[in-house]
Structure formats: C-alpha cells, structure tokens
NUBA-280736 format. One record per residue: residue number from 1; residue in three letters; chain; x, y, z of N, C-alpha, C in turn. Coordinates in steps of 0.2 Angstrom, whole numbers, plus 5000, padded with zeros to 4 digits. Last residue first. Layout:
<nodes>
{k->NUM	r->ALA	c->A	nu->X	nv->Y	nw->Z	cau->X	cav->Y	caw->Z	cu->X	cv->Y	cw->Z}
...
</nodes>
This chain:
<nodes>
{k->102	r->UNK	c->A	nu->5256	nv->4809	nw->4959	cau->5254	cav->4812	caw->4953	cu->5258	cv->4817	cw->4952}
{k->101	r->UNK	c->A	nu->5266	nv->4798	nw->4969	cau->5262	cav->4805	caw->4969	cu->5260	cv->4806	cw->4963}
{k->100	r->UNK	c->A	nu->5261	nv->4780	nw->4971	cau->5266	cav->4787	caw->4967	cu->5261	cv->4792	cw->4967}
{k->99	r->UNK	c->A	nu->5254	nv->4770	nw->4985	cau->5256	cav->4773	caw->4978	cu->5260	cv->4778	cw->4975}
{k->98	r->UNK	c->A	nu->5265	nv->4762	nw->4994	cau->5261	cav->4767	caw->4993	cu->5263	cv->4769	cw->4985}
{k->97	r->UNK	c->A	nu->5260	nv->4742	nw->4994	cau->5265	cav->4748	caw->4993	cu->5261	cv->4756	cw->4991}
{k->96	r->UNK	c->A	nu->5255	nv->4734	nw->5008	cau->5255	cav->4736	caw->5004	cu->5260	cv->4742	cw->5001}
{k->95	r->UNK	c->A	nu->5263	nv->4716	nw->5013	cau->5263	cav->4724	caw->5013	cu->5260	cv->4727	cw->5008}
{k->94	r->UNK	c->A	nu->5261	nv->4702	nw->5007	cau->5264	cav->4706	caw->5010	cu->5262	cv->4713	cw->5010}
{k->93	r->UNK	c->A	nu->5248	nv->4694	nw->5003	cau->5254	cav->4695	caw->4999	cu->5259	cv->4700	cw->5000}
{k->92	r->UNK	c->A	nu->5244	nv->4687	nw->5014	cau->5243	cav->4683	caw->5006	cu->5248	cv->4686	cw->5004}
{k->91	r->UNK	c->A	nu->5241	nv->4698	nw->5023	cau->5243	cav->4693	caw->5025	cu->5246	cv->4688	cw->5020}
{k->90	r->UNK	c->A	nu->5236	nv->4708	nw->5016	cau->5244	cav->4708	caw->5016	cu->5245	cv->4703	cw->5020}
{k->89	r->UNK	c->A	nu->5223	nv->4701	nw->5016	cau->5226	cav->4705	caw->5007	cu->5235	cv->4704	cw->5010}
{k->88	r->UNK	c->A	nu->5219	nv->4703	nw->5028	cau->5220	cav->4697	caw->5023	cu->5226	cv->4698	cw->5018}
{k->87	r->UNK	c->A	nu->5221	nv->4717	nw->5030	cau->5224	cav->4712	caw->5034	cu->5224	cv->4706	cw->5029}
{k->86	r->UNK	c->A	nu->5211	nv->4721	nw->5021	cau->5218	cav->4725	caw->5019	cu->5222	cv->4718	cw->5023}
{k->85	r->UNK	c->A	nu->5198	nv->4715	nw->5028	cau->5200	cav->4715	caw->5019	cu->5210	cv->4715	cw->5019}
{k->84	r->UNK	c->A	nu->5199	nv->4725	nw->5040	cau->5199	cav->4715	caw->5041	cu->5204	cv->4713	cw->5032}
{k->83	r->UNK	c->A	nu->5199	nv->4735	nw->5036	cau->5204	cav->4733	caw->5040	cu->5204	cv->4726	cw->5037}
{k->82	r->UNK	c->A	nu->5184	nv->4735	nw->5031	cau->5190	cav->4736	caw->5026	cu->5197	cv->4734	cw->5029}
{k->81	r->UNK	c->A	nu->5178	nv->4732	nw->5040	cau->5179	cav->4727	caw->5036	cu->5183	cv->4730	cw->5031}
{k->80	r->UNK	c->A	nu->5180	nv->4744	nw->5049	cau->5181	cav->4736	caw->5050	cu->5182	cv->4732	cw->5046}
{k->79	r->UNK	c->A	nu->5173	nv->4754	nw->5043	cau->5182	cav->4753	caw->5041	cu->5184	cv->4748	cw->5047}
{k->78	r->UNK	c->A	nu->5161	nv->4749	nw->5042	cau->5164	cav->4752	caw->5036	cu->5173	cv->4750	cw->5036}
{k->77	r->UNK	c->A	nu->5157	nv->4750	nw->5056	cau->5158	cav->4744	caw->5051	cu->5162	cv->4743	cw->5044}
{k->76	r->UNK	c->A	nu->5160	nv->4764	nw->5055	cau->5164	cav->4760	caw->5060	cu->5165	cv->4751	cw->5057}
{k->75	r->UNK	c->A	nu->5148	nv->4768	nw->5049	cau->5158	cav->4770	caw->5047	cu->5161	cv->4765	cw->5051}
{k->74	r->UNK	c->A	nu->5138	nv->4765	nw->5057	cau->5139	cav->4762	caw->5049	cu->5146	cv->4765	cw->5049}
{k->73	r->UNK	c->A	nu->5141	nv->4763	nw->5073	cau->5140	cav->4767	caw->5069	cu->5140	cv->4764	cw->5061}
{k->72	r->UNK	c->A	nu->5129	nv->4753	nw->5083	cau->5138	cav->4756	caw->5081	cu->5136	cv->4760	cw->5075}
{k->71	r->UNK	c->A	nu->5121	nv->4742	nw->5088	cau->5124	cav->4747	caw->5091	cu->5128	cv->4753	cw->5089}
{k->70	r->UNK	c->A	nu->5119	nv->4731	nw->5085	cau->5125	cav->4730	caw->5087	cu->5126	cv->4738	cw->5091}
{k->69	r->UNK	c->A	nu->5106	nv->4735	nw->5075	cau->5109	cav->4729	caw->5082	cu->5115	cv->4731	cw->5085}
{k->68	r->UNK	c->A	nu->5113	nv->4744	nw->5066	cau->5107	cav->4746	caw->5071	cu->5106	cv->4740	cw->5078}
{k->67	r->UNK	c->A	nu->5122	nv->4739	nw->5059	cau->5125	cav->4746	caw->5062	cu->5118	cv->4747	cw->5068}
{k->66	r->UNK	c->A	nu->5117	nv->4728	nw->5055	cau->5120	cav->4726	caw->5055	cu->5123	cv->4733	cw->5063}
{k->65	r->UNK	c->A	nu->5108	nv->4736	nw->5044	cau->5106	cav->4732	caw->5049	cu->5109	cv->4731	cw->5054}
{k->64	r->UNK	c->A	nu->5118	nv->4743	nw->5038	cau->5113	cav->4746	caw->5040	cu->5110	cv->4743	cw->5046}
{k->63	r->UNK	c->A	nu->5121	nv->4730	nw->5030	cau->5126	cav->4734	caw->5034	cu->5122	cv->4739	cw->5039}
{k->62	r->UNK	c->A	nu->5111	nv->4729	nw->5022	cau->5113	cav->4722	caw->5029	cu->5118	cv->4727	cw->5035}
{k->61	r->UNK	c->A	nu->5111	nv->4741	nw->5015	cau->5105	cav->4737	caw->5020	cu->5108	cv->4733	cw->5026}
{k->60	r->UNK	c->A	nu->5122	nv->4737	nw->5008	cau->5120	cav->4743	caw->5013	cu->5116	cv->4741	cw->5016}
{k->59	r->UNK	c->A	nu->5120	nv->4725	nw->5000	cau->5124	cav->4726	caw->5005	cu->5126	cv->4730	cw->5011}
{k->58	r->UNK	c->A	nu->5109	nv->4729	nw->4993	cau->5108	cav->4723	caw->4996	cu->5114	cv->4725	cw->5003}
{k->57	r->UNK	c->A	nu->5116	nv->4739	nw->4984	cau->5109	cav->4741	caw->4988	cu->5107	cv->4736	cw->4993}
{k->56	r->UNK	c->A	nu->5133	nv->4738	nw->4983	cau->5127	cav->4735	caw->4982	cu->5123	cv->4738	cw->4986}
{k->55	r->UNK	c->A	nu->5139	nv->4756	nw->4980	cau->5136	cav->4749	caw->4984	cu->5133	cv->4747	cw->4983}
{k->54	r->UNK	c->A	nu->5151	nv->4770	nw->4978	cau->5146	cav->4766	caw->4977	cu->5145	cv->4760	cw->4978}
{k->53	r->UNK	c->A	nu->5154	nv->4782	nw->4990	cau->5156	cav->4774	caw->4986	cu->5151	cv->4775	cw->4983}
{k->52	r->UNK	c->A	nu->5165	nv->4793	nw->4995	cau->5159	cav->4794	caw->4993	cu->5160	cv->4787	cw->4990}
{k->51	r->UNK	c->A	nu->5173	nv->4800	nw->5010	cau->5173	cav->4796	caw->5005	cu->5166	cv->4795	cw->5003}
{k->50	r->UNK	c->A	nu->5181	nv->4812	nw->5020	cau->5175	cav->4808	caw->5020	cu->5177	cv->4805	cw->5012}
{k->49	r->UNK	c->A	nu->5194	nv->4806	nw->5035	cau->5189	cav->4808	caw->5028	cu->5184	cv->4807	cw->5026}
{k->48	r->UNK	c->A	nu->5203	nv->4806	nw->5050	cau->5197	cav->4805	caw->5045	cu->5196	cv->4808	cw->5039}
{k->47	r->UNK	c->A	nu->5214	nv->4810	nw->5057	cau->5216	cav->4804	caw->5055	cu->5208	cv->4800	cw->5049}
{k->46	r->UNK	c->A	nu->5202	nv->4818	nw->5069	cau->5209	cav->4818	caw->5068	cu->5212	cv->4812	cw->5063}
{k->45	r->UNK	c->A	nu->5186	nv->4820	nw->5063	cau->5193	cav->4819	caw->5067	cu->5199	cv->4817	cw->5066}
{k->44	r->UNK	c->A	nu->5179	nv->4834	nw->5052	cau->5180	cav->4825	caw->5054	cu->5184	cv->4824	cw->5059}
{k->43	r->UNK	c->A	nu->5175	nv->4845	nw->5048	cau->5173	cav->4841	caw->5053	cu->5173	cv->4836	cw->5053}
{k->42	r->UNK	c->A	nu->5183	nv->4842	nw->5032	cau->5181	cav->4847	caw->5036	cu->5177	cv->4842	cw->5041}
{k->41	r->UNK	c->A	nu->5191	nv->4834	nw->5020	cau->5192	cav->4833	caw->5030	cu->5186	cv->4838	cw->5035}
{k->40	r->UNK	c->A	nu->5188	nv->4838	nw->5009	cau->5183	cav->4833	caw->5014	cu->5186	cv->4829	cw->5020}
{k->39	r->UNK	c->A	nu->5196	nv->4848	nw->5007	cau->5187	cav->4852	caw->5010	cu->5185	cv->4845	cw->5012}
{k->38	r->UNK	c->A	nu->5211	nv->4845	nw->5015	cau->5206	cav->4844	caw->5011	cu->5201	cv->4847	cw->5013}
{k->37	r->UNK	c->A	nu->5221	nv->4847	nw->5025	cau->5222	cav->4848	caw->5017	cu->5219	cv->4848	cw->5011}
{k->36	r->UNK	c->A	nu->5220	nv->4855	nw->5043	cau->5215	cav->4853	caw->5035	cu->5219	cv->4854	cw->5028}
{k->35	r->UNK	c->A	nu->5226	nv->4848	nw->5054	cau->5228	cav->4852	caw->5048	cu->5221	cv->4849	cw->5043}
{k->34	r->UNK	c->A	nu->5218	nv->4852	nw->5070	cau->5218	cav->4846	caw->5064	cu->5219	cv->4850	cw->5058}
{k->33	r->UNK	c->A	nu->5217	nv->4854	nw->5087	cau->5215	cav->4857	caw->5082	cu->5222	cv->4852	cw->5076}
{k->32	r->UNK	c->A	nu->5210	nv->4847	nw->5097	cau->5216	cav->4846	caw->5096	cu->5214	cv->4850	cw->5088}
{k->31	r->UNK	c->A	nu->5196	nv->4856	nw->5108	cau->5198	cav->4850	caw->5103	cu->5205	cv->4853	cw->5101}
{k->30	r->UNK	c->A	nu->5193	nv->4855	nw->5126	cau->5196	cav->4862	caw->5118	cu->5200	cv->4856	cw->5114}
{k->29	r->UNK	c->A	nu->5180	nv->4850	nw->5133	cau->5188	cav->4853	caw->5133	cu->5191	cv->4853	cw->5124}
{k->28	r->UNK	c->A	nu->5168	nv->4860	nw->5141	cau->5169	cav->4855	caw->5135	cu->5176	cv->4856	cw->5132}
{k->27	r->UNK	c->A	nu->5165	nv->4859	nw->5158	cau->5168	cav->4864	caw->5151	cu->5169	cv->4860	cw->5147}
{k->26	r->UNK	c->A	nu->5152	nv->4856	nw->5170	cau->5158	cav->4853	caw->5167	cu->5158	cv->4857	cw->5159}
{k->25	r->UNK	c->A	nu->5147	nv->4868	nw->5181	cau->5144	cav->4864	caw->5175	cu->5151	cv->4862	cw->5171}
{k->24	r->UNK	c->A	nu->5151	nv->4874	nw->5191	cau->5153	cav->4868	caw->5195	cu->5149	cv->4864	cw->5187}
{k->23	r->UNK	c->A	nu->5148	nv->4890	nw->5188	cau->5155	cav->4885	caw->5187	cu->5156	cv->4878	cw->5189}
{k->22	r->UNK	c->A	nu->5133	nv->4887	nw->5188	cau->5138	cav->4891	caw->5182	cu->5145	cv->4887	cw->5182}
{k->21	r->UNK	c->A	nu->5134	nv->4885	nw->5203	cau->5129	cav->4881	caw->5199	cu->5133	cv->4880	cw->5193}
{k->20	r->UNK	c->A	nu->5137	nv->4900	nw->5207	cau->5142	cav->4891	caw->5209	cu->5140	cv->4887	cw->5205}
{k->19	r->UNK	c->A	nu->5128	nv->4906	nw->5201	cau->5138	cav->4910	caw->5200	cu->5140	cv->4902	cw->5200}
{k->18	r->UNK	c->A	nu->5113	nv->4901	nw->5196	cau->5118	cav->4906	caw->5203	cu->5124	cv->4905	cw->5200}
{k->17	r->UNK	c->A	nu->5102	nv->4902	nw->5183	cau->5106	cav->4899	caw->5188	cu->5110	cv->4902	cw->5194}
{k->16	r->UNK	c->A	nu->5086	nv->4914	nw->5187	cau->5092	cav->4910	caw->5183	cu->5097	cv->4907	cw->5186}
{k->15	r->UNK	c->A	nu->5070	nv->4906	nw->5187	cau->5074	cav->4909	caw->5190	cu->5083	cv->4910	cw->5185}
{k->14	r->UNK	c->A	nu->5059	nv->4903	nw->5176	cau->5063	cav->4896	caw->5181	cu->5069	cv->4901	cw->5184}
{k->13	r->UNK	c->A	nu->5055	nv->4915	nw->5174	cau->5049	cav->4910	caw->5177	cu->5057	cv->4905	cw->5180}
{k->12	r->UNK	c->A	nu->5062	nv->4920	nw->5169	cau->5062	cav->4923	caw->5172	cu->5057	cv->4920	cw->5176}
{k->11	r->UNK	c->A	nu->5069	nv->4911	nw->5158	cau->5073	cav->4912	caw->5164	cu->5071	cv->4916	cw->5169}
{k->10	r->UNK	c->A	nu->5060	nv->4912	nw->5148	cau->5061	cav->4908	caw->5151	cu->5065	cv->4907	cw->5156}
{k->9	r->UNK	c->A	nu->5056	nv->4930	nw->5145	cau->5058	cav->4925	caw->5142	cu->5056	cv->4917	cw->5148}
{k->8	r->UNK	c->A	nu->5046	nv->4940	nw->5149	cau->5053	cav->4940	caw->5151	cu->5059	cv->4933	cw->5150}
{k->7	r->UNK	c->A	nu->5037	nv->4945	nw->5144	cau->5041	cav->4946	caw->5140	cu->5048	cv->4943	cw->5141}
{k->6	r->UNK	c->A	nu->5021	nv->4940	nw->5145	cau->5026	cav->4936	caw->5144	cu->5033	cv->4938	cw->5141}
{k->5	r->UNK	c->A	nu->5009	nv->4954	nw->5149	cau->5012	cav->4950	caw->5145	cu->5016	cv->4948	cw->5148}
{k->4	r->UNK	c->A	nu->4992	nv->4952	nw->5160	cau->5001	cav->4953	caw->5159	cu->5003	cv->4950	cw->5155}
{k->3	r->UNK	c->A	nu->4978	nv->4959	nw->5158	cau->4981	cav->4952	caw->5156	cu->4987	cv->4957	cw->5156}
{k->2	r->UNK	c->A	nu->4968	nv->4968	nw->5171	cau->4971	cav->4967	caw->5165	cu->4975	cv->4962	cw->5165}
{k->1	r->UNK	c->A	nu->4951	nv->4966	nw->5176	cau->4957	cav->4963	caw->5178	cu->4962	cv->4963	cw->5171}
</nodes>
C-alpha cells in the first residue's frame, strides 16, 4: 500500500470557504491616517506618544498591579494620574502655560 504525501496544505482537508462566506467576513475599516512628526509617534494613535521615565520600582509594581485588577492598560493609568496631577496643579494655580519653542 503506498503512503500519500500531504501537499495540499490546510485548506485542502478543511475545504475552502465559498464566495458568500468571504464577503459576509466583516472588513477592518481603514485607519484615520496620522501626521507623523516624530519616530516616537510611529504606531500610536492619534493624539499619542511614546515616552520613556524613570520610576520608583515600588511604584511600577503597584501600578502593574493595580493595571491587572482592574483590567486596563498601564498607559491608561499612566495618563490618569497624570490628568488627575495637572488638574490639581491648575486647580491651585491656574492654567498651565505652554513652554517656548527652542
């Protein structure tokens, strides 16, 4: 009895999908395309950056913890407490002023 190879991939065992099947698969709708002025906008969304800190070790942790209950993202906490901070801060002493261009 000879052995038959396996050439015809994975489609040719599970069949391939039909024409209707192909169009009724929902299309993933075409991103708002985003001025990049920076390399550390690249893949971020719209009105993001990335940023690099430095942290207490204690305080990432908590935060880390903190992004795993809850559910959420660590950025998300990140620029909640920063919101929270700035709102105090101009609460206290008005408005921030934008800095001067170099």
């Amino acid at each position: 009895m000879a052995k038959k190879s396996f050439s015809g991939g994975l489609n040719s065992l599970l069949g391939e999908p039909m024409q209707a099947e192909r169009a009724a698969e929902p299309k993933e709708p075409k991103s708002v395309k985003k001025e990049i002025t920076k390399t550390s906008q690249i893949g971020t969304k719209e009105k993001e950056t990335r940023a690099t800190f430095i942290v207490n070790e204690d305080l990432l942790e908590k935060m880390k913890a903190l992004a795993y209950w809850d559910r959420v993202l660590i950025k998300d906490i990140v620029n909640n407490a920063f919101e929270e901070h700035i709102a105090r801060h101009e609460k206290k002493n008005g408005e921030i002023k934008v800095m001067p261009k170099k």
